[in-house]
FIKOLZA-1660 file (N, C-alpha, C; in steps of 0.1 Angstrom, whole numbers, plus 5000, padded with zeros to 4 digits):
% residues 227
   i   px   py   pz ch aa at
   1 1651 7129 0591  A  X  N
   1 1647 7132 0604  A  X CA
   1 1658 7128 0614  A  X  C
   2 1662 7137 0621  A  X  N
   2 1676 7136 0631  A  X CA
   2 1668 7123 0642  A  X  C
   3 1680 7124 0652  A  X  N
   3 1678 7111 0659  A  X CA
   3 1667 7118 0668  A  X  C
   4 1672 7131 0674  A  X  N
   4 1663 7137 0685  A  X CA
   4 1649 7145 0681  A  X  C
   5 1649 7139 0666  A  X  N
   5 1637 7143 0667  A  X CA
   5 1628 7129 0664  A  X  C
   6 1634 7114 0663  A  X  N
   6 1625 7106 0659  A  X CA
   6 1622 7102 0680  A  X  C
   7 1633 7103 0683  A  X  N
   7 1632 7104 0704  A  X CA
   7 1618 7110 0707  A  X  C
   8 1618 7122 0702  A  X  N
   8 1604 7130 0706  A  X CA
   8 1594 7126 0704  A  X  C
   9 1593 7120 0694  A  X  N
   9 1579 7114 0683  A  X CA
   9 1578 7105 0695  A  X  C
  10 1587 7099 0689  A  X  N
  10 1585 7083 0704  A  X CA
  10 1575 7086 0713  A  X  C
  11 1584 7095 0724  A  X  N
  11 1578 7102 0739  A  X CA
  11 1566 7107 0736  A  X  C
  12 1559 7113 0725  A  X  N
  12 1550 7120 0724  A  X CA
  12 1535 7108 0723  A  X  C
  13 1540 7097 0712  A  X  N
  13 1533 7085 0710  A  X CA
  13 1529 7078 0719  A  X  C
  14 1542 7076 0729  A  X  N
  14 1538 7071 0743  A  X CA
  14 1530 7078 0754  A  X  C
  15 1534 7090 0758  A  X  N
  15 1527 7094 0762  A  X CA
  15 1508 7098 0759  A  X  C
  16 1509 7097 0743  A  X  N
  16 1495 7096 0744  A  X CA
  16 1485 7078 0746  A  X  C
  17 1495 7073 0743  A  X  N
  17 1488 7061 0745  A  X CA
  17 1484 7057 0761  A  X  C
  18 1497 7062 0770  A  X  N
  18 1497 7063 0783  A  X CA
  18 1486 7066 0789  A  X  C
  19 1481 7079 0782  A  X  N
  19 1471 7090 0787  A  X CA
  19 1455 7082 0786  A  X  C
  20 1460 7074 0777  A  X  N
  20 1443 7062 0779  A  X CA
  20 1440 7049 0784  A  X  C
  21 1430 7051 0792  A  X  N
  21 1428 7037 0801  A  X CA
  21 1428 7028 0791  A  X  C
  22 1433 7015 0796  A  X  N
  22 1430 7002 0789  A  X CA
  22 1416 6996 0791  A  X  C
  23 1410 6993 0784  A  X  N
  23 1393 6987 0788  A  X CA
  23 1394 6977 0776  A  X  C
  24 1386 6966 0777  A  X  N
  24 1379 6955 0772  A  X CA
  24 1371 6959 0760  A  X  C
  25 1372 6958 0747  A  X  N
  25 1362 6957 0738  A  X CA
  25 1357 6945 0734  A  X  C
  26 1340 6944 0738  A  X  N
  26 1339 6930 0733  A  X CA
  26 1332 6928 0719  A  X  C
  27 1324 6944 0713  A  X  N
  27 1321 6943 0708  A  X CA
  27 1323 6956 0693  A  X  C
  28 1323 6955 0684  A  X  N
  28 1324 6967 0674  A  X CA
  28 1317 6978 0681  A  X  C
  29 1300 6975 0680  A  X  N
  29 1292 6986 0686  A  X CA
  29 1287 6981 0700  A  X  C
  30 1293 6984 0713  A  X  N
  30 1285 6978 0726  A  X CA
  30 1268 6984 0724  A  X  C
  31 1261 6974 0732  A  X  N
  31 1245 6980 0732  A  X CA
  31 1247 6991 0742  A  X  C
  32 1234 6998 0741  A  X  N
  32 1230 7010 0746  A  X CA
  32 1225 7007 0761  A  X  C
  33 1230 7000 0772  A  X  N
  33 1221 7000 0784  A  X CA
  33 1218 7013 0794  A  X  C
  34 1216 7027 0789  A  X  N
  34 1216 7036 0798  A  X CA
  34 1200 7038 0805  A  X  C
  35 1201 7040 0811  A  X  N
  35 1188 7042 0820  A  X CA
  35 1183 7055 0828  A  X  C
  36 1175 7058 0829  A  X  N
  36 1171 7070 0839  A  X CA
  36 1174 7065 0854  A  X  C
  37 1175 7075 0861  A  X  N
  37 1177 7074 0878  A  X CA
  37 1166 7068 0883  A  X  C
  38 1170 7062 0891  A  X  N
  38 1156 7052 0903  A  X CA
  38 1156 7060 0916  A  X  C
  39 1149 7053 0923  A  X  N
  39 1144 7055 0934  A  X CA
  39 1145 7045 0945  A  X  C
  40 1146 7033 0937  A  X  N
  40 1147 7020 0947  A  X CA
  40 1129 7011 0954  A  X  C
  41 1120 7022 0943  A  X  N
  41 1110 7017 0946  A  X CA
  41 1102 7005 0931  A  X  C
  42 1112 7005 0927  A  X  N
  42 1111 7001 0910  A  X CA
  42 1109 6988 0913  A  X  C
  43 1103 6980 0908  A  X  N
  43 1100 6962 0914  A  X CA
  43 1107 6957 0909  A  X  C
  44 1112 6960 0891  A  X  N
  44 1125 6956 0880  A  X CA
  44 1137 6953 0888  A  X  C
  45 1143 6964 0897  A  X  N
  45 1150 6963 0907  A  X CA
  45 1160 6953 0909  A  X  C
  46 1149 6948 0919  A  X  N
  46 1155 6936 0925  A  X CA
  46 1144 6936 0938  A  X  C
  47 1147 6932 0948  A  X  N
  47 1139 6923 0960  A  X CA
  47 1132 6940 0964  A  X  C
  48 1122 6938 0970  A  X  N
  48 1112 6947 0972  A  X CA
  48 1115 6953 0989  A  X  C
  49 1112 6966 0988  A  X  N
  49 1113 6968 1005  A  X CA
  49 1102 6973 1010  A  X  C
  50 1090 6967 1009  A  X  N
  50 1075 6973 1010  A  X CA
  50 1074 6981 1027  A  X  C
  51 1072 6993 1025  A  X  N
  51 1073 7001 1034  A  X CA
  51 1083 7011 1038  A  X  C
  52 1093 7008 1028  A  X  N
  52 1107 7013 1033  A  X CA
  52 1109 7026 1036  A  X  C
  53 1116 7034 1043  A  X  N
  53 1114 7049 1045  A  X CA
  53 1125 7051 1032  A  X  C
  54 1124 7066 1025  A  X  N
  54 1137 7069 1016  A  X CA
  54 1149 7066 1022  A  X  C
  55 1159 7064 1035  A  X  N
  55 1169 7062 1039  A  X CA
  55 1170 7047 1037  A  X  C
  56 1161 7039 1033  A  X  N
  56 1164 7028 1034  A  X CA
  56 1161 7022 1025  A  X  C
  57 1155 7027 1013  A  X  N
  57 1157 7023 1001  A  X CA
  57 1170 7032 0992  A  X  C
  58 1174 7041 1000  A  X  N
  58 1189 7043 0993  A  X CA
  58 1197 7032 0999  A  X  C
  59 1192 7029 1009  A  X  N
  59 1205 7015 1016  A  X CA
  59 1206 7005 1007  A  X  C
  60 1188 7004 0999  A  X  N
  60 1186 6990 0994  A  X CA
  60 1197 6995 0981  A  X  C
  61 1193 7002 0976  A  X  N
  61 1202 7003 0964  A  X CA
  61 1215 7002 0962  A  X  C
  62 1225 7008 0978  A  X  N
  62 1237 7008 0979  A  X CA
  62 1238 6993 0978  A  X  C
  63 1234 6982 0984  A  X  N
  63 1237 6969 0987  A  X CA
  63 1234 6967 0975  A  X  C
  64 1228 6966 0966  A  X  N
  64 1229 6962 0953  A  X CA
  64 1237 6967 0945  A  X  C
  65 1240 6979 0945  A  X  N
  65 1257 6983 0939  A  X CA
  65 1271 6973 0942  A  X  C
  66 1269 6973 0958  A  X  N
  66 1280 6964 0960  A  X CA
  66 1275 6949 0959  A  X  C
  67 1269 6947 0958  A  X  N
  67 1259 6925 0950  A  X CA
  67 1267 6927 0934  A  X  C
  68 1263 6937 0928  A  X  N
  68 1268 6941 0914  A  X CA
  68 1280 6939 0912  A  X  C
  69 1292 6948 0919  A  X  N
  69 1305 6951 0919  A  X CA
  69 1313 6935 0922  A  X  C
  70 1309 6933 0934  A  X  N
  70 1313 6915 0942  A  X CA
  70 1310 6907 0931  A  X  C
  71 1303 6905 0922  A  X  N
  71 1296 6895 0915  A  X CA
  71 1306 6897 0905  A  X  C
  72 1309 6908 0897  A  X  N
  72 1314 6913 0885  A  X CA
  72 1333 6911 0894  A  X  C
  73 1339 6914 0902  A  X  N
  73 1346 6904 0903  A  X CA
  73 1351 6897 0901  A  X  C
  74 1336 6886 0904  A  X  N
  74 1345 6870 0903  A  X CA
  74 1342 6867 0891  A  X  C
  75 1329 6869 0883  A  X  N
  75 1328 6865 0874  A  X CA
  75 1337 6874 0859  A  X  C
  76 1342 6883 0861  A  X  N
  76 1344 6894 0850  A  X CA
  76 1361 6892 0850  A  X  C
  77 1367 6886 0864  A  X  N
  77 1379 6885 0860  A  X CA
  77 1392 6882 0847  A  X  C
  78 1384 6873 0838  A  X  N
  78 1388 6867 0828  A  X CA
  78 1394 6878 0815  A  X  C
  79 1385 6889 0818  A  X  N
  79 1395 6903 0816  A  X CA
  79 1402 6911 0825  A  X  C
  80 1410 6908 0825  A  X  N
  80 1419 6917 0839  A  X CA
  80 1419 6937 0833  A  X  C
  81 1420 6933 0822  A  X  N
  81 1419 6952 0817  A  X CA
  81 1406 6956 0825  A  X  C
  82 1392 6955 0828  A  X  N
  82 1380 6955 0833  A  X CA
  82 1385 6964 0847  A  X  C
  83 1392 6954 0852  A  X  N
  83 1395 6961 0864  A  X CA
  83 1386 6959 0874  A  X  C
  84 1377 6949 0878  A  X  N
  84 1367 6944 0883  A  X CA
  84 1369 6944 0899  A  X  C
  85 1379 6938 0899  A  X  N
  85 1386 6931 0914  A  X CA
  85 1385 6945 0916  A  X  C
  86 1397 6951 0911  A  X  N
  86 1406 6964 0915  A  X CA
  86 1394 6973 0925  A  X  C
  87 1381 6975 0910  A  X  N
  87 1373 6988 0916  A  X CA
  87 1363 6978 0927  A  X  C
  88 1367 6970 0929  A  X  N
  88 1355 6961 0942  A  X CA
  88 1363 6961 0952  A  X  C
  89 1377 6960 0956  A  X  N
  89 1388 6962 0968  A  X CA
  89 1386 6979 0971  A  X  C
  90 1389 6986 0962  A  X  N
  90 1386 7001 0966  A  X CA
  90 1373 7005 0967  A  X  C
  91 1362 7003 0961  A  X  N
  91 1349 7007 0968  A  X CA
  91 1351 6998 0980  A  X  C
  92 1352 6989 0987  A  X  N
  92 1354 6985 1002  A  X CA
  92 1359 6990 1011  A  X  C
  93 1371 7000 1002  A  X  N
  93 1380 7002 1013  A  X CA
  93 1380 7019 1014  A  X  C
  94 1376 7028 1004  A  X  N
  94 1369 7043 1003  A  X CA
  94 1359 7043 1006  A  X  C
  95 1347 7040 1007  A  X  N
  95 1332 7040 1010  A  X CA
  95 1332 7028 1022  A  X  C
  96 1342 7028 1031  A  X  N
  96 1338 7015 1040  A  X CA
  96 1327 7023 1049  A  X  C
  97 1326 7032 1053  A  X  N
  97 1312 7042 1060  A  X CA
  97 1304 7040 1059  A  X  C
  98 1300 7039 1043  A  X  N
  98 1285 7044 1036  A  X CA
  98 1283 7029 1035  A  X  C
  99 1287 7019 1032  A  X  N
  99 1285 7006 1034  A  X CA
  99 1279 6997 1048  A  X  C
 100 1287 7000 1056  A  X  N
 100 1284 6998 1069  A  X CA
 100 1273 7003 1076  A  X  C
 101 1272 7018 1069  A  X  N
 101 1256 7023 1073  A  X CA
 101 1245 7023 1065  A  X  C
 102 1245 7014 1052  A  X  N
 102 1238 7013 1047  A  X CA
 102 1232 6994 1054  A  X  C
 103 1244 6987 1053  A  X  N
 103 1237 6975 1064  A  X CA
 103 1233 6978 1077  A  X  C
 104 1234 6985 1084  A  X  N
 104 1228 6990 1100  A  X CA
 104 1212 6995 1094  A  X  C
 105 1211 7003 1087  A  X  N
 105 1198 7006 1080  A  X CA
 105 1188 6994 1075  A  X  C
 106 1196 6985 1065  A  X  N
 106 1190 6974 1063  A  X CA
 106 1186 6966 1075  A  X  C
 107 1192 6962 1087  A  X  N
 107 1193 6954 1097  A  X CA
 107 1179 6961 1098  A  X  C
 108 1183 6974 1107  A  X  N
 108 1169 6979 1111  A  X CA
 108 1153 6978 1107  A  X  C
 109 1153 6982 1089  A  X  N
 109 1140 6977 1083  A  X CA
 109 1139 6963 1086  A  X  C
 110 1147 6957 1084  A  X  N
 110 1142 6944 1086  A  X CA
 110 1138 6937 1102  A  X  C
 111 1148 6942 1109  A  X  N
 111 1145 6946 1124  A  X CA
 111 1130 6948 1127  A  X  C
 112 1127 6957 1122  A  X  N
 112 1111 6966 1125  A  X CA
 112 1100 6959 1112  A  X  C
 113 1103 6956 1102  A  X  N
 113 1088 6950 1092  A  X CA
 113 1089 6934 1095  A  X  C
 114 1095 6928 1109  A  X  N
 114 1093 6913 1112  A  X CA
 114 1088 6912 1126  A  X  C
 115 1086 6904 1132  A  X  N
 115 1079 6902 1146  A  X CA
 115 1091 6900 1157  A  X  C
 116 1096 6891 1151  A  X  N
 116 1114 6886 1160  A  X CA
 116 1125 6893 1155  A  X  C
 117 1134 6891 1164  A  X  N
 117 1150 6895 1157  A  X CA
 117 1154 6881 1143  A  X  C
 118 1151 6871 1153  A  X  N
 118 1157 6861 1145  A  X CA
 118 1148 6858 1128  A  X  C
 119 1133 6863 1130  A  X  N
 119 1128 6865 1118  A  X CA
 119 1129 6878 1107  A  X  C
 120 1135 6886 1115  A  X  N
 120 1141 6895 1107  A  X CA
 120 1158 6894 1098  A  X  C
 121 1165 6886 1111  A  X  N
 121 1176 6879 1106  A  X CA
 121 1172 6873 1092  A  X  C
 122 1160 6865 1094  A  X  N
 122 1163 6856 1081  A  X CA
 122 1155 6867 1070  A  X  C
 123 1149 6870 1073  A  X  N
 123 1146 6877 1061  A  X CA
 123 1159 6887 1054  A  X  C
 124 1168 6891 1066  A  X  N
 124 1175 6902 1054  A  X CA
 124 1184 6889 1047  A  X  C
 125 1186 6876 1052  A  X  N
 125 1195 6870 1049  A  X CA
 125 1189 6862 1033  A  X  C
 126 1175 6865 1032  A  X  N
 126 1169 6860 1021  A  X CA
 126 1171 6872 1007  A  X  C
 127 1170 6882 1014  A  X  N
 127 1173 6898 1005  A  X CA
 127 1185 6896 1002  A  X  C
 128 1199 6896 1009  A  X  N
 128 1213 6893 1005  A  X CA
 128 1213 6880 0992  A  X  C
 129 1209 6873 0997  A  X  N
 129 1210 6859 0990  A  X CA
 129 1204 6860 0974  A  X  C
 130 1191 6867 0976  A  X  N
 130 1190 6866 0965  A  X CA
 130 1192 6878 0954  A  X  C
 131 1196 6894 0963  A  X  N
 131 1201 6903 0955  A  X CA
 131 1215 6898 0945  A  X  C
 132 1224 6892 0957  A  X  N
 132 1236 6883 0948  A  X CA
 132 1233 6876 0939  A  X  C
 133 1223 6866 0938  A  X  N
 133 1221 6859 0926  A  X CA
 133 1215 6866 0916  A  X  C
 134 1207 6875 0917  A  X  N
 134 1202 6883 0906  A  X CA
 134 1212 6889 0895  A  X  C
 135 1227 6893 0901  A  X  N
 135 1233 6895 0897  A  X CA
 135 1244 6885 0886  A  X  C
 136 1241 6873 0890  A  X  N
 136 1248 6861 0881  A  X CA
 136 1243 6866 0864  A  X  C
 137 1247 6864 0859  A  X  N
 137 1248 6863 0840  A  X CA
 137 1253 6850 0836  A  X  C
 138 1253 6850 0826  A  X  N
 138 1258 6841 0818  A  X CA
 138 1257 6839 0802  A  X  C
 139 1245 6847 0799  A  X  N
 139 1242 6846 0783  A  X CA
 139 1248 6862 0784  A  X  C
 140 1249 6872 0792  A  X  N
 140 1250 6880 0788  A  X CA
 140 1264 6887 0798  A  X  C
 141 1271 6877 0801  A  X  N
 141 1283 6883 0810  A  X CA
 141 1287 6895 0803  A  X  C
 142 1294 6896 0787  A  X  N
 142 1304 6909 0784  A  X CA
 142 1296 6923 0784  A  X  C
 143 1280 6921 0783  A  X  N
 143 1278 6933 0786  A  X CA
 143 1275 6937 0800  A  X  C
 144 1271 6929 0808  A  X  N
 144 1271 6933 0825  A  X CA
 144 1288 6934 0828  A  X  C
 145 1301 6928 0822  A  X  N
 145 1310 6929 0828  A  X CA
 145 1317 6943 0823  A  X  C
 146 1311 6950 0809  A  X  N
 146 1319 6963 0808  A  X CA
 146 1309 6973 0815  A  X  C
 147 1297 6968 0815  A  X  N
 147 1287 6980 0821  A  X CA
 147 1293 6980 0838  A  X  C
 148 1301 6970 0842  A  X  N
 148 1301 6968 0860  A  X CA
 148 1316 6977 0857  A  X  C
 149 1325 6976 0847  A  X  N
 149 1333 6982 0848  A  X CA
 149 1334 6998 0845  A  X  C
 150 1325 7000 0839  A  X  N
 150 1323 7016 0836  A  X CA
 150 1315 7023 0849  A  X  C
 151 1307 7014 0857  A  X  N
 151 1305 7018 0871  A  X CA
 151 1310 7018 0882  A  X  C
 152 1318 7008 0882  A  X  N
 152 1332 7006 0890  A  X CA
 152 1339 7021 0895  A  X  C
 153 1343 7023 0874  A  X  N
 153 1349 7036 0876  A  X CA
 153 1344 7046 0883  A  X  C
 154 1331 7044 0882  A  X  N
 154 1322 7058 0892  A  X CA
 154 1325 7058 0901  A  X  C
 155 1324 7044 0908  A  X  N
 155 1324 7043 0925  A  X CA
 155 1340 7053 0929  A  X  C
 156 1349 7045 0921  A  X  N
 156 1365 7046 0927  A  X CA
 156 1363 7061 0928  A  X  C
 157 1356 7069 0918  A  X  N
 157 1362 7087 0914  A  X CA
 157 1344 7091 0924  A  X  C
 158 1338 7083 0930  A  X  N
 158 1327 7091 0935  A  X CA
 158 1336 7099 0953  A  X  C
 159 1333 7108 0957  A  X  N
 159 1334 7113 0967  A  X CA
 159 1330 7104 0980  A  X  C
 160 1331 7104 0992  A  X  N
 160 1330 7096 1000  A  X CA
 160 1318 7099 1005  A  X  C
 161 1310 7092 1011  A  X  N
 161 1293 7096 1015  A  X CA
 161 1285 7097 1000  A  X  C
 162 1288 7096 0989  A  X  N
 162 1281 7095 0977  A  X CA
 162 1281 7084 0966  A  X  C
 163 1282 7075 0978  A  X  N
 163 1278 7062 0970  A  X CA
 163 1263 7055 0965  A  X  C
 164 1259 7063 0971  A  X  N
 164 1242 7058 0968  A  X CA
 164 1239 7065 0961  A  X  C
 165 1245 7082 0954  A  X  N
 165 1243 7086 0941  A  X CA
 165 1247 7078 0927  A  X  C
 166 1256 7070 0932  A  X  N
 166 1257 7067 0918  A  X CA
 166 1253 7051 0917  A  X  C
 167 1250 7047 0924  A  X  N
 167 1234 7037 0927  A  X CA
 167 1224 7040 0924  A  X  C
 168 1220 7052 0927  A  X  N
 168 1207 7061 0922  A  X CA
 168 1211 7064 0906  A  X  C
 169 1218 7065 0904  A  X  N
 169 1225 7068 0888  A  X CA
 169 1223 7059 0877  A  X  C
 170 1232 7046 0883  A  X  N
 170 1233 7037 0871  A  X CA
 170 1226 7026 0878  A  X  C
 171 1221 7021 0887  A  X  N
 171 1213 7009 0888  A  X CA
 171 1204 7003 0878  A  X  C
 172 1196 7012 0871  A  X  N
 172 1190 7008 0863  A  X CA
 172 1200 7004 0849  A  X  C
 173 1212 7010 0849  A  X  N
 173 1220 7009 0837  A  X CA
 173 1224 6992 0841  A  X  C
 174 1230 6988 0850  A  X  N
 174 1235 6976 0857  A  X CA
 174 1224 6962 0853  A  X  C
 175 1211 6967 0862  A  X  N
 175 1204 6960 0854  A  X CA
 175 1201 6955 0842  A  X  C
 176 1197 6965 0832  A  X  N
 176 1197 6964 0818  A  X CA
 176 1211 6954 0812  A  X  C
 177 1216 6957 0818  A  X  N
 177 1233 6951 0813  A  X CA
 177 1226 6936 0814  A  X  C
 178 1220 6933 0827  A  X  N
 178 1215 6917 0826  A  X CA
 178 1212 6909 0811  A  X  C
 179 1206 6919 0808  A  X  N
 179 1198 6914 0793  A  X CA
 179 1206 6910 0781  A  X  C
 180 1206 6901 0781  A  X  N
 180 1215 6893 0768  A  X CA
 180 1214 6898 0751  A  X  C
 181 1227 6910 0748  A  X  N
 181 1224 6916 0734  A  X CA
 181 1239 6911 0731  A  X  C
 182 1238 6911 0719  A  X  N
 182 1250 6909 0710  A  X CA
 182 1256 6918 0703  A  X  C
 183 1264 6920 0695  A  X  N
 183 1271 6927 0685  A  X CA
 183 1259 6941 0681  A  X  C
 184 1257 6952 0678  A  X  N
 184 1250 6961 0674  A  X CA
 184 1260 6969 0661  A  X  C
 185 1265 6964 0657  A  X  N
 185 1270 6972 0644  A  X CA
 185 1262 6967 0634  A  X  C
 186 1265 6952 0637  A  X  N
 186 1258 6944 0627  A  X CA
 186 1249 6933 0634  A  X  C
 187 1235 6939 0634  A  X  N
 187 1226 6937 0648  A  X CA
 187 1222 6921 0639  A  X  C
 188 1223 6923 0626  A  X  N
 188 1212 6912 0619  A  X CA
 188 1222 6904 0609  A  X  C
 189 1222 6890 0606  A  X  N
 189 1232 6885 0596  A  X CA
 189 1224 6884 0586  A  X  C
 190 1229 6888 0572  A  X  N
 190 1225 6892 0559  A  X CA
 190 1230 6878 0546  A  X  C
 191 1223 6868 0549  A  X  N
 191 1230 6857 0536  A  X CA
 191 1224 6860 0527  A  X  C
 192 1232 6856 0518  A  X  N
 192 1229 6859 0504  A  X CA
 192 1232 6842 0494  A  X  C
 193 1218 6834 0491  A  X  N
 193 1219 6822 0489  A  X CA
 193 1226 6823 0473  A  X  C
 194 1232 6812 0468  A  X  N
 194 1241 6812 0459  A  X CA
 194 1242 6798 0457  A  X  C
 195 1235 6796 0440  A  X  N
 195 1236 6782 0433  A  X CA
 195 1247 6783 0426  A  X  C
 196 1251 6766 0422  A  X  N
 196 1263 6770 0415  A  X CA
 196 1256 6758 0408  A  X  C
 197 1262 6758 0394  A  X  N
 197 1253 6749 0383  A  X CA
 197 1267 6747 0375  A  X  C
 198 1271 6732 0374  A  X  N
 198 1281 6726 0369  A  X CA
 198 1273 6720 0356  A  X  C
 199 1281 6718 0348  A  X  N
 199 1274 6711 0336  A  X CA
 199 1278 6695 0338  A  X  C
 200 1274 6684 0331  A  X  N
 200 1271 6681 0335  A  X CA
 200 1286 6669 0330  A  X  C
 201 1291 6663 0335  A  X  N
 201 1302 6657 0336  A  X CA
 201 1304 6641 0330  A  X  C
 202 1288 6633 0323  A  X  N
 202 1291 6623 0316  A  X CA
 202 1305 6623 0305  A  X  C
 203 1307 6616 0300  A  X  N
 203 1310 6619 0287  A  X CA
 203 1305 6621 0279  A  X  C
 204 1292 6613 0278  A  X  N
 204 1281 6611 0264  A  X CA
 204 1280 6630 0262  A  X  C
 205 1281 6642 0271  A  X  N
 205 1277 6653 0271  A  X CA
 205 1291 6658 0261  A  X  C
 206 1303 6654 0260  A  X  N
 206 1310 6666 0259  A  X CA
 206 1317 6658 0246  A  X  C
 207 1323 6666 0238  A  X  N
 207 1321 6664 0222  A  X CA
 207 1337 6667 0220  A  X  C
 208 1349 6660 0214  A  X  N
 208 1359 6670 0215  A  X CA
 208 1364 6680 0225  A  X  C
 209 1362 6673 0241  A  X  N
 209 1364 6681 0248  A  X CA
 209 1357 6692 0251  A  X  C
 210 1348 6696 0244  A  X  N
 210 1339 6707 0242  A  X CA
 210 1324 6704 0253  A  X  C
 211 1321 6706 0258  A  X  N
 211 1304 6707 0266  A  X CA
 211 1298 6711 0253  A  X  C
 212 1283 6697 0252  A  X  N
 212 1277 6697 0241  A  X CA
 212 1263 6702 0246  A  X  C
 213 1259 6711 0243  A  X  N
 213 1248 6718 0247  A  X CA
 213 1236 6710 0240  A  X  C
 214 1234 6710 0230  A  X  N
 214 1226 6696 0221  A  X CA
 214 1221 6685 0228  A  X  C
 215 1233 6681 0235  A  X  N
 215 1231 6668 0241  A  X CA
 215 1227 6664 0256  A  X  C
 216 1231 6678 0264  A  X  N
 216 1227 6679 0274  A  X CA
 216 1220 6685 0280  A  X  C
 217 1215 6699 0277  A  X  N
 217 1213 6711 0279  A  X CA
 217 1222 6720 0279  A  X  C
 218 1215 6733 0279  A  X  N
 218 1223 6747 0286  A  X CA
 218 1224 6747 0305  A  X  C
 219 1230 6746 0310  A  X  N
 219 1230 6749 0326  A  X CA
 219 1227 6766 0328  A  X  C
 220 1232 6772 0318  A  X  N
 220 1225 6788 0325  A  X CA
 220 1208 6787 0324  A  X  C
 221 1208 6781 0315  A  X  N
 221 1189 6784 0312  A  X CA
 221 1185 6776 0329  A  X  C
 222 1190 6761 0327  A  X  N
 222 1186 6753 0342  A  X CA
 222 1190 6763 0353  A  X  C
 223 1200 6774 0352  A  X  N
 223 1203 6776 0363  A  X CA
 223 1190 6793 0368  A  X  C
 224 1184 6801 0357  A  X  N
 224 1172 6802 0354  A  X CA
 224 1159 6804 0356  A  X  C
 225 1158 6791 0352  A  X  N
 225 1142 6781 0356  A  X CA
 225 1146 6777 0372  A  X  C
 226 1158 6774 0378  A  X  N
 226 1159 6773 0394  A  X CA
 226 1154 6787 0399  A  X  C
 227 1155 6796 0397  A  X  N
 227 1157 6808 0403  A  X CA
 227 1139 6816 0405  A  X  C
% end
């Protein structure tokens, strides 16, 4: 093979490797977290919006997209391929619109299902507080951190004003990611118990160097009668 043609091979190698995102494998077979589309009236959810008009349980959703994304962040950085930070700086800074009107929405419900401003203050401030912690893991970080990253990717490639579709999309995927599963290739570990039967190492047993079966027994028969 000439030189200009092992050059090409090269370029051709590289460029397909180029051509594929880097991502985190944590597992042979990752679990299955896909979910059907919500509504935002699902209790599973997260924090409840009893009463809410449809514009403001897509708000509630959008804010839980970004509790999801923020969270996966700080906690998911430990793989930098994930890209966690990355797709949480650019959904802030592409969808800064649909964010900001989805908190003026929030304010509002909560504005209007309290008696005070200041009691409605605290209430959305209890909704924030605890949507973010909902999102914490720990038994089950690697699968919330590739599921936040494969949603991530949606946000970055979603169109502007269509953030709450793909809240509407994968929220329920996000959630499910909560749930602490392991390896799925090999869902179950398979032992296989195994005697070992030495004969028996006095002297009085062994004859000329020889194991005296006479005098001691057979160990396959004991090993056998064990079984």
């Amino acid at each position: 093979m000439t030189i200009v043609r092992i050059l090409a091979s090269l370029s051709l190698a590289a460029g397909l490797f180029a051509g594929s995102p880097a991502s985190a494998q944590f597992f042979l077979k990752s679990p299955d977290f896909h979910g059907a589309p919500v509504i935002g009236t699902e209790p599973e959810l997260g924090m409840p919006l009893p009463g809410a008009t449809p514009d403001e349980l897509r708000a509630g959703l959008v804010w839980n997209l970004r509790a999801a994304l923020n969270v996966a962040a700080l906690q998911c950085d430990f793989a930098p391929m994930l890209l966690t930070v990355d797709n949480y700086n650019a959904m802030l800074k592409d969808h800064s619109a649909e964010l900001k009107s989805s908190l003026d929405t929030l304010n509002a419900y909560f504005g209007r299902t309290n008696k005070t401003k200041a009691a409605g203050q605290a209430a959305f401030d209890r909704f924030g507080t605890r949507t973010y912690s909902a999102f914490s893991s720990v038994a089950a970080q690697f699968g919330f951190c590739q599921t936040a990253s494969k949603i991530g990717r949606e946000v970055v490639f979603a169109p502007r004003g269509q953030l709450g579709d793909v809240a509407i999309n994968y929220m329920r995927e996000l959630r499910n990611s909560l749930i602490p599963y392991g390896e799925q290739q090999f869902p179950r570990a398979f032992y296989s118990r195994t005697y070992l039967f030495l004969p028996d190492f006095q002297p009085s047993c062994w004859r000329k160097e020889r194991y005296s079966v006479s005098y001691c027994g057979d160990p396959d028969k004991k090993k056998k009668k064990r079984r």
